[in-house]
C-alpha positions in Angstrom: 7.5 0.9 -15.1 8.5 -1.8 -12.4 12.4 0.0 -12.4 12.7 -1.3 -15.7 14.7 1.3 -18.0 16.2 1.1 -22.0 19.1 -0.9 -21.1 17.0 -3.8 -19.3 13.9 -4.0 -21.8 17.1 -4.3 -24.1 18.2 -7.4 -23.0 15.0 -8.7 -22.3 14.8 -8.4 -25.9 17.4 -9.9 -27.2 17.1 -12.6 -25.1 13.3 -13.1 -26.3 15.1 -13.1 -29.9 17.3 -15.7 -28.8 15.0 -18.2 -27.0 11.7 -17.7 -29.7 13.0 -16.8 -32.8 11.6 -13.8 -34.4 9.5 -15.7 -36.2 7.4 -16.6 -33.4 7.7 -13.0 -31.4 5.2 -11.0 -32.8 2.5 -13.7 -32.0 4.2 -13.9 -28.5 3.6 -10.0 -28.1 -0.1 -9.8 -29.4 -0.8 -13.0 -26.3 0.6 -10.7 -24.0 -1.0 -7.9 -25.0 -4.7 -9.7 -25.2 -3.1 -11.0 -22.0 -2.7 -7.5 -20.4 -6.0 -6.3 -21.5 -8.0 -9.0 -20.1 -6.1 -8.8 -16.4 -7.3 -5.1 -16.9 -10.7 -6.0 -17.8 -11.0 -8.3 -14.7 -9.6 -5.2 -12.3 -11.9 -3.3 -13.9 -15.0 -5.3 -13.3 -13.8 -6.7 -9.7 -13.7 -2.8 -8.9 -17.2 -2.2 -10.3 -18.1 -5.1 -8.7 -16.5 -3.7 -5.4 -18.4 -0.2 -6.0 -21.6 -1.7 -6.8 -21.9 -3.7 -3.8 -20.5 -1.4 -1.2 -23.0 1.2 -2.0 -22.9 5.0 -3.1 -20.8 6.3 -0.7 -18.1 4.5 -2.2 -18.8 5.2 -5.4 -15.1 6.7 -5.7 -13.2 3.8 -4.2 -10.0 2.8 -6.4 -8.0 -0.6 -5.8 -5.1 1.3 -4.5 -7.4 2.3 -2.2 -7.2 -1.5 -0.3 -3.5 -1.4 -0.2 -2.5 -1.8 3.7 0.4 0.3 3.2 -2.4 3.2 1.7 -4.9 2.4 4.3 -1.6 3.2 7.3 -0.6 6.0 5.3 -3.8 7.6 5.8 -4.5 7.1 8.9 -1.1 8.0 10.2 -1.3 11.6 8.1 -5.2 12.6 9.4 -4.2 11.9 13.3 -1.0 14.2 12.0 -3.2 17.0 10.8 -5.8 16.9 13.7 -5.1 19.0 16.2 -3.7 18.2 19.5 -5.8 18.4 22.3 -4.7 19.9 25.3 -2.5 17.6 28.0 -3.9 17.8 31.7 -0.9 18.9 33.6 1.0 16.4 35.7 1.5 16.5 39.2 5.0 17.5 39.9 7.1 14.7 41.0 9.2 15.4 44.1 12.6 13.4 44.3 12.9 10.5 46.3 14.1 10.6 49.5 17.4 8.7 50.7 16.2 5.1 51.0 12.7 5.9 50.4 10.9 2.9 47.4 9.4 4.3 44.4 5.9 4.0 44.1 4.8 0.6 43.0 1.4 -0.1 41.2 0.3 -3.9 41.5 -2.6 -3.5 39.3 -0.3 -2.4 36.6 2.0 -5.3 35.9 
C-alpha cells in the first residue's frame, strides 16, 4: 500500500497520538474512513458515468485503463507481438570512390 510497511504506519501512529490525543483519534479515523468510501463512491460513479456514455463496447473499461503510462504500455507490447513484415531488400551500396561526394538529397534536409 503506497510503500508503506509496519515500521512506518508505526510512527505515523504514534505521531497521530501525539498531535490528537487519543481522545480525539477514533473520530479522526471513522472521517477518514467515510472519507475513503465517498472518494470510492465518486470513482465508482465517474466510471459508470464513463461506461454509460461511451457506449457498449466499452462496457469493460476500468480507470486504470486511462493511465498514459497503461495506454504506452499497450501499444508498445501489441506492435511487439505482431509480426514483422517482410523488409524489401536494399540496394547494395558500392564504396565510394577516391574523391568521389556522397550522394546528397536536397529535398531531404
Amino acid at each position: 500500500m503506497f510503500g508503506v510497511g509496519l515500521p512506518e504506519l508505526t510512527v505515523i501512529a504514534f505521531v497521530a497520538v501525539l498531535v490528537f490525543g487519543p481522545d480525539k483519534l477514533p473520530e479522526l479515523a471513522r472521517q477518514a474512513g467515510r472519507m475513503a468510501r465517498q472518494l470510492r463512491g465518486f470513482a465508482n460513479s465517474a466510471r459508470d458515468e464513463l461506461r454509460s456514455e461511451l457506449g457498449p463496447e466499452y462496457a469493460d473499461l476500468q480507470l486504470r485503463d486511462l493511465d498514459p503510462r497503461t495506454i504506452v504500455r499497450k501499444h508498445i507490447m501489441e506492435a511487439m507481438n505482431e509480426p514483422d513484415e517482410p523488409r524489401p531488400k536494399a540496394r547494395s551500396a558500392r564504396p565510394l570512390r577516391e574523391g568521389e561526394a556522397p550522394p546528397y538529397d536536397l529535398d531531404a534536409t
